[in-house]
N, C-alpha and C positions, 0 to 999 in steps of 0.2 A: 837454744833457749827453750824451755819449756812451755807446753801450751796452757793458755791463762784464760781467764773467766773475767770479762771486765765488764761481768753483769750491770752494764750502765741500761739497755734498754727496758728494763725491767717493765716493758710498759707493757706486756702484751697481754696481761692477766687478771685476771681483775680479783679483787679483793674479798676475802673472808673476813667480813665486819658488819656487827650489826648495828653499828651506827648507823645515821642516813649521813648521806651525801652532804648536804646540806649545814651537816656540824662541823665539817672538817675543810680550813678554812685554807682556802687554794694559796698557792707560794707564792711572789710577789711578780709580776710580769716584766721579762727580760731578755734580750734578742744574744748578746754577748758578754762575758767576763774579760777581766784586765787583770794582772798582778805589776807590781812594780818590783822593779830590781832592787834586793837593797842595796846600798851604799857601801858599806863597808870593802875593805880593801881583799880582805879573804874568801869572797866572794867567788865562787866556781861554776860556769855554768853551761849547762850538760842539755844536747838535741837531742829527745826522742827519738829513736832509730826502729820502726813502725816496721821493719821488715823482718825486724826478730820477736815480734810482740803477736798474740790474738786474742782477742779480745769480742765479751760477751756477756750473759746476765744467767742468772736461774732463781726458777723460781719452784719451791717444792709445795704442791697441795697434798691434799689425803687420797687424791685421786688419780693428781696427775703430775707429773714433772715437767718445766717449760724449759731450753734451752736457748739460749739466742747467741748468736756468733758473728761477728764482721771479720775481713781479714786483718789482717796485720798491719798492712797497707793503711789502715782508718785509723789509725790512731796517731797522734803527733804530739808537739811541745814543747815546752820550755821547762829547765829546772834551777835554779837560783840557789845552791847549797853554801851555805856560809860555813865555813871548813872550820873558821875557830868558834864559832857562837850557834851551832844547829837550829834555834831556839829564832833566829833571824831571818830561817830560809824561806824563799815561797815556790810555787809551782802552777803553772797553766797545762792541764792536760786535756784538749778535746779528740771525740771520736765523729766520728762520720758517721750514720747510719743508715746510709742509703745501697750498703748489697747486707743488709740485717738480714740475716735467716733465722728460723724458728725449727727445731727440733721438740720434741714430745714424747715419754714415755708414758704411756698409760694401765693403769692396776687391771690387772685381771682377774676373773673371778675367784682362781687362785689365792687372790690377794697380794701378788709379786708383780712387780711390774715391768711392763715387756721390755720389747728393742726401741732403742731410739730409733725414731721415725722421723720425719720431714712432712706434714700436711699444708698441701697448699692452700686450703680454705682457712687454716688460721694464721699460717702470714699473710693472707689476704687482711684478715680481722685485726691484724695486728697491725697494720701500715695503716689503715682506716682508724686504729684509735691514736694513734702518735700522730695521724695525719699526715703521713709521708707516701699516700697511696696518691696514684696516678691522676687521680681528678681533684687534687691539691692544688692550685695557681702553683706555680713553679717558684713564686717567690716566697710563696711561706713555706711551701713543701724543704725548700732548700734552710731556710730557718729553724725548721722543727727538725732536721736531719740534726742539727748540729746536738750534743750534747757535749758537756763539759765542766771541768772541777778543777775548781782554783784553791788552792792551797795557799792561806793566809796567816795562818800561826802553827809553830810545831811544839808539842809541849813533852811532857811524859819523858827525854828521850833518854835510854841509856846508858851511851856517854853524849856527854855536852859540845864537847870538839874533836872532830874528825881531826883534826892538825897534829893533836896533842899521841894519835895513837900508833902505834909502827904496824909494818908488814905490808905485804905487797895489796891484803885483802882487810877491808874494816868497818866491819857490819854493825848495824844502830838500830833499834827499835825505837817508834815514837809514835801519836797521836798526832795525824796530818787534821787540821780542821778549815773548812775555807766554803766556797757556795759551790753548790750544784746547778747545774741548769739544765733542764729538761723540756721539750717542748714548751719552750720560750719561759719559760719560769724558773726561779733559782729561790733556793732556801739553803738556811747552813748546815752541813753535814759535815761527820767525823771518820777518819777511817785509822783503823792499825795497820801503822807501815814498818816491813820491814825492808832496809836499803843498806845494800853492800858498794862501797865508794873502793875503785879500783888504784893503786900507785905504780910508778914506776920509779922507783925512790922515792922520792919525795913529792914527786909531779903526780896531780890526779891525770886517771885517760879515760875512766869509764865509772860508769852510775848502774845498777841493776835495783831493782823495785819491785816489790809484791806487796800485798795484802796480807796480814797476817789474820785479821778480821776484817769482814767485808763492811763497807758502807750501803747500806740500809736507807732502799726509798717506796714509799708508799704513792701507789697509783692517783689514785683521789686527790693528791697534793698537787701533783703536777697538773691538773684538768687530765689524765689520760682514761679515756670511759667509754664503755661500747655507742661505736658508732656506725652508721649504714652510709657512709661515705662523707667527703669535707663537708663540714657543717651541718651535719644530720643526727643527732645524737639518737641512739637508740630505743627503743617501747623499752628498754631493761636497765636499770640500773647497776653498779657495779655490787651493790647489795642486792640485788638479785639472784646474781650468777654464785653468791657464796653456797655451801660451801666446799663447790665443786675447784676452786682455783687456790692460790696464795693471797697473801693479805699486805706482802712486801716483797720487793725483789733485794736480791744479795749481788751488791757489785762486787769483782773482786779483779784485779788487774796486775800482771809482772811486765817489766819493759826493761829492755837496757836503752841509757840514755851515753853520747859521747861527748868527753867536753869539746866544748865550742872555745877555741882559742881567741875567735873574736869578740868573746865577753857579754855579745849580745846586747839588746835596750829591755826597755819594760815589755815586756808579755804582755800580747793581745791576739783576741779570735782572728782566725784567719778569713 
């Protein structure tokens, strides 16, 4: 399985925007997501298998390159693929971001920018803005780890039923749309998925998923903004720090999922 970018933590950077803070109106306050399974009888529905998956964020400035990575391991789910009506599927995907690393390439005078690096003073700064740093109470530290995207309508898709297509391999394009949740907060966001649905005749066995364009989130949105530890916000604003950083992070995610021959119930946060 190839290694993936499932730039969810997108939090770690703060934003080239000259708006203030203040105009840009925070997401709506949210601990968990739910999707429900639909109904219908053609219904297929496929486990996350987190050990072939890696998943992570970036974010590109003029200055600097941010990388973020969790293992494989972080990421889980559900997926609800309606095999004659695509247009009916849903999906629950959360990550865990509690071993998030931070990589860094920075421009040099050159103007080319270096080797990815690893600094520990700014995953320091990075776990203090998402809040998942160590002098977090352990109950919300463990809330703000979760991120996660529920996939509630699929439109756009290239063919309409997977049922309808032959071969052992049968790949669809479509516009996943559904809520994000990011340090406790969720808003609607869209993403281009492309997903390859696996046969053995006629039996699905396996689900593969990426990003064809990423899902796009802005720090400011979720509250994530320099801080000097839990509940300290920083002398600097996130307009401040422009326009040394990014202004959005690009999630981008690949996973194989396997059908679940138990059919499963409705998807919820674990």
């Amino acid at each position: 399985m190839r290694s993936t970018l499932l730039a969810l933590p997108l939090l770690l950077i703060p934003l080239t925007s000259c708006t203030k803070e203040a105009d840009v109106p925070l997401a709506e306050k949210a601990e968990k997501l739910e999707v429900e399974k639909p109904a219908d009888a053609g219904v297929a529905t496929y486990t996350i298998q987190g050990a072939d998956a890696k998943v992570g964020f970036s974010m590109d400035a003029p200055f600097e390159k941010i990388r973020g990575k969790v293992p494989g391991a972080a990421i889980g789910g559900t997926i609800y693929a309606d095999l004659d009506d695509l247009a009916k599927s849903t999906a629950l995907i959360h990550v865990d971001l509690s071993a998030l690393e931070l990589f860094q390439q920075a421009k040099g005078d050159d103007g080319e920018f270096g080797e990815e690096k690893k600094e520990d003073l700014q995953n320091e700064h990075a776990r203090a803005w998402l809040e998942i740093s160590p002098d977090t109470p352990e109950d919300v530290r463990k809330k703000n780890e979760r991120v996660e995207f529920s996939i509630k309508s699929v439109t756009n898709a290239s063919t309409p039923a997977i049922a309808k297509m032959d071969g052992a391999t049968r790949s669809v394009t479509f516009t996943a749309t559904g809520e994000f949740l990011l340090h406790q907060r969720k808003a609607e966001k869209s993403a281009e998925i492309e997903a390859t649905f696996h046969f053995e005749g006629d039996k699905p066995t396996k689900l593969t998923v990426k990003t064809v364009k990423p899902l796009l989130v802005g720090l400011d949105e979720y509250d994530v903004r320099p801080r000097e530890g839990f509940g300290k916000l920083a002398a600097k604003a996130l307009a401040d720090l422009a326009p040394k950083v990014a202004k959005e992070a690009a999630i981008e995610l690949e996973f194989t999922a396997a059908l679940d021959e138990s059919g499963g119930a409705d998807a919820k946060s674990p």
